[in-house]
C-alpha positions in Angstrom: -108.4 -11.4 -19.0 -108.4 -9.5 -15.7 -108.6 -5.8 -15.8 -107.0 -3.9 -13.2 -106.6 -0.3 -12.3 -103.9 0.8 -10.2 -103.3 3.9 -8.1 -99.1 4.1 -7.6 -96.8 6.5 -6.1 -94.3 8.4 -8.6 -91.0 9.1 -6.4 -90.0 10.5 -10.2 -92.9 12.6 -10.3 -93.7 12.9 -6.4 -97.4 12.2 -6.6 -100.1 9.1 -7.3 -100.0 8.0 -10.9 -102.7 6.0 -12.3 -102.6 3.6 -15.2 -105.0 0.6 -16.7 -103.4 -2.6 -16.7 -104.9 -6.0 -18.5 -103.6 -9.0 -17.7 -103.6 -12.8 -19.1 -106.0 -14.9 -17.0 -106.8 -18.5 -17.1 -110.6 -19.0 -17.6 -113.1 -21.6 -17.9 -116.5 -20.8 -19.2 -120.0 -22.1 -19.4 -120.4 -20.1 -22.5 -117.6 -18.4 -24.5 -114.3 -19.1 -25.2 -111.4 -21.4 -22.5 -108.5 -19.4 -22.5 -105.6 -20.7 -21.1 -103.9 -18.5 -18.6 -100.3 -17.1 -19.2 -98.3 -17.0 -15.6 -94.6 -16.4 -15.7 -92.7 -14.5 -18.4 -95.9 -12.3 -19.9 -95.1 -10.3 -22.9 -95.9 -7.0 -22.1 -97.1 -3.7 -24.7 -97.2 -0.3 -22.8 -99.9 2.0 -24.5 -99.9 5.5 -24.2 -102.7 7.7 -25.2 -102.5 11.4 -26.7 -103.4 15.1 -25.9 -106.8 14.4 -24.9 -106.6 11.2 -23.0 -105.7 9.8 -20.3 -105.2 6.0 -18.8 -108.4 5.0 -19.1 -108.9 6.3 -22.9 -107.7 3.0 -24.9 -110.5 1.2 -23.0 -113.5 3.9 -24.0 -112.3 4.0 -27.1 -111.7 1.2 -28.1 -112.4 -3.1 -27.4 -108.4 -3.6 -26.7 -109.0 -6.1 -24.0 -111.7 -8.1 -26.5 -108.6 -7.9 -28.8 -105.6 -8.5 -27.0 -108.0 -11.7 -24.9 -106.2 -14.6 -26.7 -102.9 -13.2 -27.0 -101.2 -13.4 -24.1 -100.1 -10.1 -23.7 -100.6 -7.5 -20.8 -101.4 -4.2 -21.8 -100.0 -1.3 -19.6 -102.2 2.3 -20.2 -100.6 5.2 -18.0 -101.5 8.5 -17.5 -98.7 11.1 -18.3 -100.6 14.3 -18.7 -99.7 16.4 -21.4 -96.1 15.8 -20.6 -95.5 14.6 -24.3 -93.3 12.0 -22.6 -90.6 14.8 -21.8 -88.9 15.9 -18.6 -90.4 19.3 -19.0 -88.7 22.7 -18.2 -91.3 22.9 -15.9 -89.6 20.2 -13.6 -91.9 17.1 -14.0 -89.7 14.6 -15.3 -92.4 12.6 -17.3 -90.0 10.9 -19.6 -87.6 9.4 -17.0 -91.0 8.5 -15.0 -92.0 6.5 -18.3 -88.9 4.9 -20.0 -87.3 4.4 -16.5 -89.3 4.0 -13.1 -92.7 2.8 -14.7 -91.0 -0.3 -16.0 -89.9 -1.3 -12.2 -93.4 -0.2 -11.0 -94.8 -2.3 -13.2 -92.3 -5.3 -12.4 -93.0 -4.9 -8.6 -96.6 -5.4 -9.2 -97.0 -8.2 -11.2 -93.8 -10.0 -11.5 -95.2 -12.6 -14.3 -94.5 -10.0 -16.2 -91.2 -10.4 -19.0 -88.1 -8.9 -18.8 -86.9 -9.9 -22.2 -86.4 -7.3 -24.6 -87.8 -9.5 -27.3 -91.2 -9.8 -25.7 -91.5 -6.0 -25.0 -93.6 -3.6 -27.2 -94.7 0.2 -27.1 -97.3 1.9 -29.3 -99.8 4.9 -28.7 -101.7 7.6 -30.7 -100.6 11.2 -31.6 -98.8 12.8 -28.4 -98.5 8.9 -27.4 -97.0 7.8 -31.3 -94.3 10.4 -30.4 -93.6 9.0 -27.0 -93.4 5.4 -28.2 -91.3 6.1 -30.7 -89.0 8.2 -28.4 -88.9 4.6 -26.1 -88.0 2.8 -29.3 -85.0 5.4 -30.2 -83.5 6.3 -26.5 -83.9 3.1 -24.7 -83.7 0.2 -28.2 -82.1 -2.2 -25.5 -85.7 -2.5 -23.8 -88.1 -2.7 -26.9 -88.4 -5.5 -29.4 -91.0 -3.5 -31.4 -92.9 -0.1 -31.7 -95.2 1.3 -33.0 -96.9 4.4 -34.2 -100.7 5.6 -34.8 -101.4 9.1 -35.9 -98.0 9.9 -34.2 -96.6 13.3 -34.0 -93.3 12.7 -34.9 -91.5 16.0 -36.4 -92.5 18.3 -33.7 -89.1 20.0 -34.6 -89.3 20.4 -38.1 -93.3 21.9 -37.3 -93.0 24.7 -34.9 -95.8 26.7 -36.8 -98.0 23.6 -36.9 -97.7 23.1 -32.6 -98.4 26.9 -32.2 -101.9 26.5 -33.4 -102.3 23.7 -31.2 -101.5 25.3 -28.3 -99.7 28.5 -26.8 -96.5 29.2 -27.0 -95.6 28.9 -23.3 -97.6 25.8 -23.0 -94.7 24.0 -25.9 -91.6 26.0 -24.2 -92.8 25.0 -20.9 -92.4 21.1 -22.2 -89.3 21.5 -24.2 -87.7 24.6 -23.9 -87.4 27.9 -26.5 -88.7 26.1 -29.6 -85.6 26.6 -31.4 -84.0 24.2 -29.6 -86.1 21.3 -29.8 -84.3 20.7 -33.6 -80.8 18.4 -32.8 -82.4 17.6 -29.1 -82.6 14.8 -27.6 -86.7 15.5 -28.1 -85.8 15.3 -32.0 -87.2 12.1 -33.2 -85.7 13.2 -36.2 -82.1 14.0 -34.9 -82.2 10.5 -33.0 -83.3 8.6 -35.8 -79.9 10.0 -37.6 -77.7 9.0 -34.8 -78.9 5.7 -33.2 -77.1 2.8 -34.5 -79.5 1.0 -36.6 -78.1 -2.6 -35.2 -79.5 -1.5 -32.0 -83.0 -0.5 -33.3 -86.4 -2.6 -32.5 -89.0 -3.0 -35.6 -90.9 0.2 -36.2 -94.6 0.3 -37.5 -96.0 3.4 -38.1 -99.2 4.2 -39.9 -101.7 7.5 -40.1 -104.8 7.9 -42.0 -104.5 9.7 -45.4 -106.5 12.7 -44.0 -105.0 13.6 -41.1 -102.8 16.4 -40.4 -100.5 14.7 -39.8 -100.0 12.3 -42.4 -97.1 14.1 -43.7 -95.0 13.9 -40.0 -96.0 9.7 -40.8 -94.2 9.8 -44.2 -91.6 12.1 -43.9 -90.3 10.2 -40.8 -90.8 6.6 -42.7 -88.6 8.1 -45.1 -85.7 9.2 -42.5 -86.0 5.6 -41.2 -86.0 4.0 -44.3 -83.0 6.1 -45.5 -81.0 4.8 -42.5 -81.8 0.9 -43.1 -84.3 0.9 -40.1 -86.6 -2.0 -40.8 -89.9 0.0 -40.8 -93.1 -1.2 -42.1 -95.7 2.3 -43.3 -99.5 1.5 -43.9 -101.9 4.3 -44.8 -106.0 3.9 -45.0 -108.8 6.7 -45.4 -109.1 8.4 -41.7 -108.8 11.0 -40.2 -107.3 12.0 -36.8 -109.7 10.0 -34.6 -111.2 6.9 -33.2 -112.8 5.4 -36.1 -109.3 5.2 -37.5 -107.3 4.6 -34.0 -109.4 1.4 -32.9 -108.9 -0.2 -36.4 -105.2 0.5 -36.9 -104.5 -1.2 -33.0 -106.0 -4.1 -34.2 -103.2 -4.0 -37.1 -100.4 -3.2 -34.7 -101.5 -6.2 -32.8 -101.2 -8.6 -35.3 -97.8 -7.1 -36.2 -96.0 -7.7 -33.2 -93.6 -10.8 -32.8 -95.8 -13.0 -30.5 
């Protein structure tokens, strides 16, 4: 595996972005394991982080490139702030920088990589559970299969729950007077209701049994179930952390449709 990390101009955003990028290499060792190198048409799994993190967080966090070493996959880690993958009313249009210009950055780049729907995943953690999920619901012609860790996915059902998070202007600066967020197109809920389900990818989406936010897990499996999305749920003890978040990668891994 090679491990890359790239400085790259936003015109979206107007200003350097960073992300972590691990890529499929061909290697030949005196000790250790051959792997043989994956050059043209490289499935490819964006991973976003949550509240706390940044690009760089799935790798201190976790072994992702031990884990992802035989599997021909690149992994794609940006930073997006604390944008929760919205164009925010502040005027930083984090969610067209991630669904629509990062994909062509990326593609500039490193061209092995695959523009195939099928071999094209998302996942992330909490804030980043939410925004893969969002890519999964808005743009299902690009994403084979998402997925969900800890994800904070009824933000509009849980005003009361985000306000002890953080301020008030903080959550209207990203999506507006709260009130609206229910119906929006920032409503995982509301866009689970009104996609087509034909058009969906394959949704995994799992949360340790005490975390906050294991009900926001549930209650969306539910919705998604309800509509004849095919969803797979798994639950373990955990809470909202590491311990819990470099396990359950390992699982969303060996769920995607390699």
């Amino acid at each position: 595996m090679a491990l890359l990390q790239v400085n790259a101009f936003s015109n979206v955003l107007g200003m350097e972005v960073m992300l972590d990028v691990i890529l499929p290499q061909e290697t030949k060792k005196v000790f250790g394991t051959d792997i043989k190198g994956v050059t043209e048409d490289v499935a490819v799994l964006y991973l976003l982080h949550g509240m706390n993190g940044n690009h760089s967080v799935w790798q201190r966090r976790t072994a992702i490139e031990r884990y992802v070493s035989s599997m021909g996959l690149a992994v794609i880690m940006p930073s997006t702030d604390l944008s929760w993958y919205t164009d925010t009313r502040y005027g930083m249009n984090y969610w067209t920088f991630i669904a629509d210009e990062l994909p062509k950055i990326c593609h500039e780049l490193f061209p092995q990589l695959t523009t195939k729907k099928s071999k094209t995943f998302a996942a992330g953690v909490s804030m980043g559970g939410y925004g893969a999920v969002k890519l999964g619901l808005r743009r299902p012609e690009n994403f084979a299969a998402v997925a969900s860790i800890s994800g904070g996915l009824t933000i509009a059902e849980g005003t009361e729950q985000l306000l002890e998070i953080r301020s008030k202007a903080y959550w209207e600066g990203i999506f507006g007077p709260l009130e609206e967020i229910k119906g929006s197109e920032n409503d995982l809920i509301h866009l689970i209701e009104t996609l087509e389900v034909n058009q969906a990818p394959d949704f995994f989406i799992t949360c340790g049994t005490e975390d906050p936010l294991y009900q926001a897990s549930t209650y969306t499996t539910e919705k998604m179930t309800k509509q004849g999305y095919n969803v797979t749920f798994e639950d373990g003890p955990g809470g909202h952390d590491w311990r819990f978040w470099d396990e359950y990668i390992q699982r969303v891994l060996d769920w995607l449709p390699l």
